[in-house]
C-alpha positions in Angstrom: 30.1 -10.0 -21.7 28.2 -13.3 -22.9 24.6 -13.4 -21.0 22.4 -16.5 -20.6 20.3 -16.3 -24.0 17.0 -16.2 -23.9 15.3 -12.9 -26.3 15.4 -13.2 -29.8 18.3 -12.6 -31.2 19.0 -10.6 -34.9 19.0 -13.0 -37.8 22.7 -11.7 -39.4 22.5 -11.6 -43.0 25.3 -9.6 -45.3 22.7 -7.3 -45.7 22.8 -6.1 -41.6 25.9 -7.8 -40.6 28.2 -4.8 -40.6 25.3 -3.5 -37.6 25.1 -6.3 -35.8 28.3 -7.3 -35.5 30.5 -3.9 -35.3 30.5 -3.8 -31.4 33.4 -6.0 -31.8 35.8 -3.2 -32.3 33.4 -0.9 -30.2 32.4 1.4 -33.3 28.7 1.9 -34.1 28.0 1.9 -37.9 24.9 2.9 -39.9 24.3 2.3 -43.4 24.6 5.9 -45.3 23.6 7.2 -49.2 26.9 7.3 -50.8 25.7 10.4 -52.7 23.7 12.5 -50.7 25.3 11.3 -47.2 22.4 10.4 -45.7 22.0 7.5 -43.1 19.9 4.8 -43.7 18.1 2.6 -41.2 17.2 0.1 -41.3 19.6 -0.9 -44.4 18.3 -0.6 -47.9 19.2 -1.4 -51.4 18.6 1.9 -52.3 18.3 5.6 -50.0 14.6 6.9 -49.8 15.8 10.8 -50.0 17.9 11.1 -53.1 16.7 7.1 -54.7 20.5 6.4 -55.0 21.6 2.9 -55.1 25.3 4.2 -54.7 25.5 2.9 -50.6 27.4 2.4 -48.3 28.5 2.0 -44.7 29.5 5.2 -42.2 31.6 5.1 -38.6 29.6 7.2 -36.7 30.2 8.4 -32.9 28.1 6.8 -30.8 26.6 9.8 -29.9 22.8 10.2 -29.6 19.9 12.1 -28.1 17.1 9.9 -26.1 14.0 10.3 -28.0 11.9 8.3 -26.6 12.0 5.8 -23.7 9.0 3.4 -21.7 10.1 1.6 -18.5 8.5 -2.1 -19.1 7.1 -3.8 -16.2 4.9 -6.9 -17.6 7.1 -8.6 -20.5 10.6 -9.7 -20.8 13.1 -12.7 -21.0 15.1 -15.1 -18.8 18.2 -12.6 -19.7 16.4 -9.5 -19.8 13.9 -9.1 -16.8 11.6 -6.6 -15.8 11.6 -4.0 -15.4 14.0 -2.7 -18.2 14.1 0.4 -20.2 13.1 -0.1 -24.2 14.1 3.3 -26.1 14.5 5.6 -29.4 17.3 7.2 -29.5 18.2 9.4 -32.6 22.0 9.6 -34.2 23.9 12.6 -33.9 25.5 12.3 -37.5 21.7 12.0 -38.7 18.7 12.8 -36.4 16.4 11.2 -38.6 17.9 8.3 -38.3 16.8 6.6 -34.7 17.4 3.2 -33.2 15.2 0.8 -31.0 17.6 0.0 -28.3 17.7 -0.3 -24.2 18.6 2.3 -21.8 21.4 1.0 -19.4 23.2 2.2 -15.9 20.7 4.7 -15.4 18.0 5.2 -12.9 14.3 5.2 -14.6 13.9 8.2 -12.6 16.3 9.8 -14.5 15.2 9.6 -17.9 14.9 12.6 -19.8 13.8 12.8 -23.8 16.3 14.8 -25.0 19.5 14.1 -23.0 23.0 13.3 -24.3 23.5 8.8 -24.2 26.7 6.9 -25.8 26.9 3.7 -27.2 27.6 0.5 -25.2 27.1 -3.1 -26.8 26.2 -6.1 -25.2 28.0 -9.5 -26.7 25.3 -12.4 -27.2 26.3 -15.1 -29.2 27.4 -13.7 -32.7 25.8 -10.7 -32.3 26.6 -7.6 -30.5 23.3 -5.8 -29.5 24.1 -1.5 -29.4 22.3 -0.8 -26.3 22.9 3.1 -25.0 24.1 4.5 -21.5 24.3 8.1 -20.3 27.0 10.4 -21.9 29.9 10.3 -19.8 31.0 14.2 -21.0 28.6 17.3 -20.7 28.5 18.1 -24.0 25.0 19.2 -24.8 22.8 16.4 -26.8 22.6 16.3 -30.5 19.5 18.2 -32.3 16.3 16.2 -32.4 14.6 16.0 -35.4 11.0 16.1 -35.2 8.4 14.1 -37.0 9.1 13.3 -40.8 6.4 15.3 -41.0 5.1 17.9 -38.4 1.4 17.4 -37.4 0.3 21.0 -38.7 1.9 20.3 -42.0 0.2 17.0 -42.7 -2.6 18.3 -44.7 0.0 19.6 -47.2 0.7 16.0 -48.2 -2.6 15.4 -49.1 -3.2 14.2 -52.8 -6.6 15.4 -54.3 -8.8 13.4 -55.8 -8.3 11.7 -59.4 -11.8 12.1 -60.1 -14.8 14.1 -59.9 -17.3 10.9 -58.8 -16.2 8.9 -55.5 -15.9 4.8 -55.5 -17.1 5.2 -52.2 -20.7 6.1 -53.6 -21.4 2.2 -55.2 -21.5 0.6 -52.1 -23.1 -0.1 -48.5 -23.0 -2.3 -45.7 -26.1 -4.3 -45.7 -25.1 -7.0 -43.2 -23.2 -7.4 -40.0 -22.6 -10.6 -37.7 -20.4 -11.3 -34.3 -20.0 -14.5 -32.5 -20.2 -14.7 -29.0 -17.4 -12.9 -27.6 -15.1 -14.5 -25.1 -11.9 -15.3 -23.0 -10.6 -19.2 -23.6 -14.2 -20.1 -25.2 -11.4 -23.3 -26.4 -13.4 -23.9 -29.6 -11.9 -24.0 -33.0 -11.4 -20.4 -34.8 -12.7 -21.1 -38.1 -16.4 -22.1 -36.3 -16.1 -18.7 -34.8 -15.9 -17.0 -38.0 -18.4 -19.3 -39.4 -21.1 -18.3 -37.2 -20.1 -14.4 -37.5 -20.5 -15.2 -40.7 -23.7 -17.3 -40.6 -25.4 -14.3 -38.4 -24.1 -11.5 -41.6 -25.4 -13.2 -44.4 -28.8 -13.5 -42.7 -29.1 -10.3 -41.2 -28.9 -8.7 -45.2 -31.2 -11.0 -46.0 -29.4 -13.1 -48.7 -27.9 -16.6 -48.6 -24.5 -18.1 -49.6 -25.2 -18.6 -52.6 -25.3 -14.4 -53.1 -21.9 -14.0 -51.6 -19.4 -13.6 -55.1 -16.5 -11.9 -53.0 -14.4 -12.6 -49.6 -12.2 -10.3 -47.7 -10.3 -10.5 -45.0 -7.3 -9.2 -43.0 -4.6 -10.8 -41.8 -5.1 -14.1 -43.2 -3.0 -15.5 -40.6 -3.7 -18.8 -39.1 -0.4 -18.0 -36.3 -0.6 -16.7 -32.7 -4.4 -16.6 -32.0 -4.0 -13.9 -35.1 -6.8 -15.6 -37.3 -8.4 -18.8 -38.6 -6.4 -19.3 -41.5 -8.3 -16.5 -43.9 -9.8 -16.6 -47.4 -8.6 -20.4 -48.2 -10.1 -21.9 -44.5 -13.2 -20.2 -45.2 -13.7 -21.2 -48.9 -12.7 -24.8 -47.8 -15.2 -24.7 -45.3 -18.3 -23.2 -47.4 -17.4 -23.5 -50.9 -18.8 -20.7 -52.3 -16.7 -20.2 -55.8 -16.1 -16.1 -55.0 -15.6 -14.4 -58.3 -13.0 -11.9 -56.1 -10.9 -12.7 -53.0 -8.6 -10.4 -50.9 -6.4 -11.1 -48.0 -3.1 -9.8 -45.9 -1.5 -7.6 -43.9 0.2 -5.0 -46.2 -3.5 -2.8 -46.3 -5.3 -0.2 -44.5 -5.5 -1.3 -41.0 -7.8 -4.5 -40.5 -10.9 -1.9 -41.6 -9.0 -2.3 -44.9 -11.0 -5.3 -45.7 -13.8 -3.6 -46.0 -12.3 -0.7 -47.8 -11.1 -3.6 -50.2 -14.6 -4.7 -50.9 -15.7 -1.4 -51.7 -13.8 -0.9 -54.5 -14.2 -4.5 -55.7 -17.8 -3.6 -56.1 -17.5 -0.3 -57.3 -15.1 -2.0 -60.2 -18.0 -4.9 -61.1 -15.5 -7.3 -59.3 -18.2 -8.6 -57.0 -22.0 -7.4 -55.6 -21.9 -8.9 -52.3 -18.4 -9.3 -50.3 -18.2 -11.0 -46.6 -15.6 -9.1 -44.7 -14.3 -11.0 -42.2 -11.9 -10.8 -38.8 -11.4 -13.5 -36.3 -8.9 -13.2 -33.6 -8.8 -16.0 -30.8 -5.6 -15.3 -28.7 -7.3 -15.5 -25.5 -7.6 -19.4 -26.3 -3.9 -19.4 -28.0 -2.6 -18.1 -24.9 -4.0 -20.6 -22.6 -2.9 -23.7 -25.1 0.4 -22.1 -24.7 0.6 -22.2 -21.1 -0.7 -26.1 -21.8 2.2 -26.8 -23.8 -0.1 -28.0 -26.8 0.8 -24.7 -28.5 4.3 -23.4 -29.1 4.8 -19.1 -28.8 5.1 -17.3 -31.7 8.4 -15.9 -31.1 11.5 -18.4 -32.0 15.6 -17.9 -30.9 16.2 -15.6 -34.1 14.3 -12.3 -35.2 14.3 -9.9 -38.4 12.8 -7.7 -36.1 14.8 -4.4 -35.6 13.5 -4.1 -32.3 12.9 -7.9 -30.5 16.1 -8.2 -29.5 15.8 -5.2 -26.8 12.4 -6.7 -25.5 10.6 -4.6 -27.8 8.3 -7.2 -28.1 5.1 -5.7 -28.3 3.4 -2.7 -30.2 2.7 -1.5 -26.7 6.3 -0.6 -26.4 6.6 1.6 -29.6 3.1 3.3 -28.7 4.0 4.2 -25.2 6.8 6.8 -26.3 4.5 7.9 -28.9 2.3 8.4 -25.4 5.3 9.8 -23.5 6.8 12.2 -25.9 2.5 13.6 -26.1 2.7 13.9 -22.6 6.2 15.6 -22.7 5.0 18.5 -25.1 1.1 18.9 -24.7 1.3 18.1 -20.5 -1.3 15.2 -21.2 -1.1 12.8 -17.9 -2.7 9.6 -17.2 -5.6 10.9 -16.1 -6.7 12.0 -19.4 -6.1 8.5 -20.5 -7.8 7.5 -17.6 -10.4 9.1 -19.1 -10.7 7.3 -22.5 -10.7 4.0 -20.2 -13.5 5.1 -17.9 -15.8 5.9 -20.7 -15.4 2.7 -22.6 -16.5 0.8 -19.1 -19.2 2.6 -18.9 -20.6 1.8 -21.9 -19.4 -1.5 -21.7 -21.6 -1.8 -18.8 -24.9 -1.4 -21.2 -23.6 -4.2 -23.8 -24.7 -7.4 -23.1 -21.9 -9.0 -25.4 -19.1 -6.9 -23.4 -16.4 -8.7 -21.3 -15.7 -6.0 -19.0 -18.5 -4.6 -17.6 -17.9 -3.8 -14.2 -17.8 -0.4 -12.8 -14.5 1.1 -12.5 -13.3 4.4 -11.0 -10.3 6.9 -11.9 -8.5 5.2 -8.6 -9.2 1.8 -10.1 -7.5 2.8 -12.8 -4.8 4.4 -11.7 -3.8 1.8 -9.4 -3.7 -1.0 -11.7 -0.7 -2.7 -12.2 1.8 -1.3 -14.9 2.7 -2.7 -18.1 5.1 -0.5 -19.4 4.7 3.6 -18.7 2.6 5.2 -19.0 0.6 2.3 -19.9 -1.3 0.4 -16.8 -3.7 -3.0 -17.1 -6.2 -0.8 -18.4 -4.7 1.3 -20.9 -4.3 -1.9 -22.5 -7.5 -4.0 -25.0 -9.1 -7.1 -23.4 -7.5 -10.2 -26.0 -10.2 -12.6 -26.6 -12.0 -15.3 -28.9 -14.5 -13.9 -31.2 -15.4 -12.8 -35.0 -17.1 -10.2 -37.0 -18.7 -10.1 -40.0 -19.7 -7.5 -42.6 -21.6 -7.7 -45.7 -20.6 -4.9 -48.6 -23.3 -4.9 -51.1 -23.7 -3.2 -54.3 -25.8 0.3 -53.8 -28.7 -1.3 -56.2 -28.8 -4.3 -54.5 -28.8 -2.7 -51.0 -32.0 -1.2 -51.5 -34.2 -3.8 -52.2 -32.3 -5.5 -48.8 -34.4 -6.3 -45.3 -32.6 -3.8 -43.6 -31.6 0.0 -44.4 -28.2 0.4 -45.9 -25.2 2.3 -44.0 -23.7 4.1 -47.2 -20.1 5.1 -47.1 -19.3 8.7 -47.2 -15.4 8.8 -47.5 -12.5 6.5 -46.4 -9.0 8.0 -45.3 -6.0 5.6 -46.5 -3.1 7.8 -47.2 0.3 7.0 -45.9 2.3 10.4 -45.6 4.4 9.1 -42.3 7.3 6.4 -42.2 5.5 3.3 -41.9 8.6 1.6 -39.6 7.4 1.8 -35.7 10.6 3.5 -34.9 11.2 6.3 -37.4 8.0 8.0 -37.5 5.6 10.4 -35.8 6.8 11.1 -32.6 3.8 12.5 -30.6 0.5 10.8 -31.9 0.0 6.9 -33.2 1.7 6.8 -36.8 -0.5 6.5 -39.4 -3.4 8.6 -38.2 -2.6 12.0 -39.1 -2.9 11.2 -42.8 -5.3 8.9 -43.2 -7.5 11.2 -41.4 -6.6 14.2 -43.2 -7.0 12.6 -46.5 -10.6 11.0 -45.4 -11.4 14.7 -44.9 -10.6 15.6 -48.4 -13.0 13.2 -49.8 -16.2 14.8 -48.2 -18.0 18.2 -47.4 -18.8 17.3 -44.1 -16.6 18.2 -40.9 -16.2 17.0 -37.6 -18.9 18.5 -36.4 -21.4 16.6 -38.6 -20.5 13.6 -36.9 -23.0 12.3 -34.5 -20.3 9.1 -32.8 -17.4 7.9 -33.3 -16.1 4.6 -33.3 -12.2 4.7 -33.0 -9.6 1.9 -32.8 -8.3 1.8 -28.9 -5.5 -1.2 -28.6 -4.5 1.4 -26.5 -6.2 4.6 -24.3 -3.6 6.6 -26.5 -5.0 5.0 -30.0 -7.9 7.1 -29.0 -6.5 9.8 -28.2 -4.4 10.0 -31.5 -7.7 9.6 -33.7 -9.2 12.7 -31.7 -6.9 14.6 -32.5 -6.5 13.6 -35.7 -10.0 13.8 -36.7 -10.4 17.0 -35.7 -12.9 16.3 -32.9 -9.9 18.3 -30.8 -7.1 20.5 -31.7 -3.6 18.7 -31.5 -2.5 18.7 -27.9 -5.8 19.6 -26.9 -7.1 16.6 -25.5 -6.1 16.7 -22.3 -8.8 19.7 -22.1 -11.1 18.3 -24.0 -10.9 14.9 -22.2 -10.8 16.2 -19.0 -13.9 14.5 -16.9 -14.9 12.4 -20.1 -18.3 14.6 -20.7 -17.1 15.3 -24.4 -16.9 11.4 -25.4 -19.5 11.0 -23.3 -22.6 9.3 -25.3 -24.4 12.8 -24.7 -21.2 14.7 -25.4 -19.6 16.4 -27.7 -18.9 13.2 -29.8 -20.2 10.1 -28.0 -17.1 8.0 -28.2 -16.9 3.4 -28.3 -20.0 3.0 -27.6 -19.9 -0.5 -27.7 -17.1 -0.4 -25.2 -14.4 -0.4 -27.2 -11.5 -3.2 -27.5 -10.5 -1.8 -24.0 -13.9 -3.6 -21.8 -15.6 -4.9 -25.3 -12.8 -7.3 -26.5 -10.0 -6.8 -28.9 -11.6 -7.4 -32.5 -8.9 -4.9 -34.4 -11.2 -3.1 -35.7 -14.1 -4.8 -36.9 -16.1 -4.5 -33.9 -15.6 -0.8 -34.3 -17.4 -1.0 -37.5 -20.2 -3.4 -36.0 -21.3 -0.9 -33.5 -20.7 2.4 -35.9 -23.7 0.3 -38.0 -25.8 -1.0 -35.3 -25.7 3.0 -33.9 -26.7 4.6 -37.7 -29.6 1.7 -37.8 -31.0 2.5 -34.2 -30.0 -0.7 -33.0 -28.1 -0.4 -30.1 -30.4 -0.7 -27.2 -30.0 1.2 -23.8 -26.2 2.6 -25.5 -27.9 4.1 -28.4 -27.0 7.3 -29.1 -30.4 9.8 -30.0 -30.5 10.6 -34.0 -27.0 8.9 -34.7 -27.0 9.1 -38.7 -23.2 9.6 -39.0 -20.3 7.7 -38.0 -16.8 7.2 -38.2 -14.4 4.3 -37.8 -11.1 3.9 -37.8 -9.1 1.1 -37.6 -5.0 0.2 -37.4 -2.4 0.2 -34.3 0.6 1.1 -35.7 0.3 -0.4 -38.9 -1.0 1.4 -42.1 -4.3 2.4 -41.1 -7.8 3.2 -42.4 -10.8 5.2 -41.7 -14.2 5.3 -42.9 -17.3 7.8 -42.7 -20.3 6.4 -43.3 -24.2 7.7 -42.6 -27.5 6.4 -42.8 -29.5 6.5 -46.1 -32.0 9.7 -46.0 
């Protein structure tokens, strides 16, 4: 049945066609390995078990288990309102296999992960969108397949290191600069990142004419996502860098900094600015104007756009749900996460949020999609951050003390596509956090705070657990009352705030206040004898995390 259009629709291509268009005869079909009959999704020249290029298309049932569902309350279209159900559901024929669809005929309340759902297809246009209902028969649900790769068994993937000395030894931060920090400040991105990095340069004590390298992430001069990267800012200053990097494809947006290391380590460049500038508060309003047009256009490559799968909030809330499913975690223990980042938010002068707020405040604010409420959610502002990366030798004859690096975590050990990988934590922090742990003698315990990427109370969560500041599934003990993150905790946790009441500044600002703690800098949120920190940045792309401690 033809509905009024309005959600992006899947761009057919004879690549996906057979998947998009097979509800016209009512059979689902999947893509499947020719050789080793494994079921691909989404469609690839080639199939990532057996690396045969021998493939093919499969019938299957229909039949599949719900693995995952969130109940979205804040975002949708003219044809699919809110609230609706966005889903994972994994194919009987192949568990592994799972597809981002929308629960239909079925009351939210109940939803259960595991239970038996059938395919039903809804006719747009030219395309006919497999969307999943209950199963009309008892029989019981196809097996679920968990994670690609269990959570105890991640360390196993672990590659050792190549070599006996560490890149991460020829480096330091000897700089760091923000803007002012701020909803619809209307003012052009690029003089944001411009003054962040006006502020770096000076605070390490060296001019333009010292910086030889630029980094960045993403580059992107779309959707309040950036200022136009390495080329707006050379245009801008003209500095003639001897080494430039730039894009999305790297670990997290931290990975600019990672980038810079090892351009210095490799004689590429002594003194990088690393750069994010993010001014989507100011996008959105323009938007509502009409002197901006929204990202999103009629037709999608997305796999998961077309069922109002819109944001990374929906992909991360069944990661959130599925935790809560097997470890009992509620939202009060992410209540928890957002309680602490308030209240030190409350002691930082550049914070947006800094109001008091209570566990009924927050569990009473409105719902985005479940379990995520209002303030589950980061704060999306105007702003930028800058970070110097000096060479070692040059860092010591600096103004200020250098924050050396210790080890960074960049492995990738999960599926990097939102839908098909870890099931009960945020993908891609298992792994990198395992592998920064591989690259240093210290342990968890040696570090004093921890700076942690939160687009999400649940990003948090993951990187505890992750980390090894908890045990997995044990951080709904461990955040119980919010004394362990607490800055006299355990591990004193965002001390800045965090992107939740600080302002979303993916990452950067993480690493801003992990140095301003190791120098002593941080005022009335300082944490006592801070001299080593960790930061992690990435929401569910690949992600990256870095130790680093003062120089003794």
């Amino acid at each position: 049945m033809s509905q009024i259009p309005g959600r992006p629709l899947p761009t057919v291509t004879t690549l996906n066609e057979y998947f998009w268009t097979a509800g016209a005869d009512g059979v689902l079909r999947i893509q499947e390995c020719q050789d080793c009959s494994a079921l691909i999704h989404p469609p690839q020249p080639i199939c990532r078990y057996c690396r045969s290029h021998n493939m093919g298309v499969r019938d299957v049932s229909g039949r599949a288990s719900l693995a995952g569902f969130t109940v979205n309350h804040r975002f949708g279209f003219p044809d699919l309102p809110p609230p609706y159900v966005v889903a994972e559901v994994a194919i009987a024929e192949d568990p592994r296999v799972r597809l981002t669809t929308n629960i239909v005929d079925c009351d939210f309340d109940d939803l259960k992960l595991g239970m038996p759902v059938e395919v039903d297809f809804q006719h747009i246009e030219d395309v006919w969108l497999p969307v999943f209902k209950p199963a009309a028969d008892s029989t019981p649900a196809p097996p679920m397949v968990a994670e690609p790769v269990a959570p105890q068994d991640v360390a196993k993937y672990v590659r050792p290191m190549l070599t006996k000395t560490k890149f991460e030894d020829h480096s330091a931060i000897t700089g760091i600069g923000m803007s002012k920090i701020g909803r619809r400040q209307m003012v052009p991105p690029l003089s944001l990142t411009i003054d962040a990095a006006e502020r770096a340069v000076a605070d390490a004590g060296l001019t333009f004419d010292d910086i030889d390298g630029l980094s960045t992430y993403p580059g992107l001069a779309i959707a309040g996502m950036g200022e136009g990267g390495v080329t707006a800012l050379e245009g801008a200053l003209g500095l003639r860098p001897t080494w430039i990097n730039g894009g999305m494809d790297t670990f997290g947006p931290g990975g600019s900094v990672i980038a810079a290391m090892m351009a210095v380590a490799t004689g590429m460049a002594r003194h990088v600015l690393c750069f994010r500038t993010l001014w989507e508060a100011t996008f959105g309003q323009l938007v509502k104007e009409g002197k901006m047009s929204p990202p999103m256009g009629g037709r999608s490559d997305n796999w998961q756009h077309p069922f109002g799968s819109t944001s990374a909030a929906h992909t991360l809330a069944q990661n959130a749900g599925r935790h809560f499913d097997r470890y009992g975690t509620t939202r009060e223990t992410l209540g928890w996460i957002a309680l602490n980042q308030r209240a030190n938010a409350a002691l930082n002068p550049t914070a947006i949020y800094r109001d008091p707020m209570t566990m009924d405040d927050y569990l009473s604010a409105r719902m985005i999609t479940t379990p995520f409420g209002l303030y589950d959610c980061d704060v999306p502002c105007d702003g930028a951050v800058a970070v110097i990366v000096s060479a070692v030798d040059a860092a010591r004859d600096l103004p200020k003390p250098p924050i050396l690096f210790e080890a960074v975590g960049t492995q990738i050990i999960e599926r990097l596509d939102w839908d098909q990988t870890t099931l009960t934590h945020e993908p891609q922090v298992l792994g990198q956090s395992a592998h920064m742990w591989s690259r240093t003698s210290l342990r968890p315990s040696d570090v004093d705070v921890a700076e942690l990427y939160d687009g999400f109370s649940f990003n948090c969560l993951s990187w505890l657990e992750g980390l090894g500041f908890c045990g997995i599934g044990e951080s709904k003990d461990f955040l119980d009352g919010g004394h362990n993150i607490a800055r006299d905790g355990i591990i004193p946790l965002n001390t800045h705030g965090g992107q939740l009441s600080h302002g979303r500044t993916h990452g950067m600002g993480l690493i801003h206040e992990a140095v301003t703690q190791l120098r002593g800098e941080a005022g009335e949120r300082q944490v006592a004898n801070a001299r080593v920190a960790v930061a992690s940045s990435g929401g569910l792309t690949p992600s990256g995390v870095l130790l680093m401690r003062r120089d003794d």
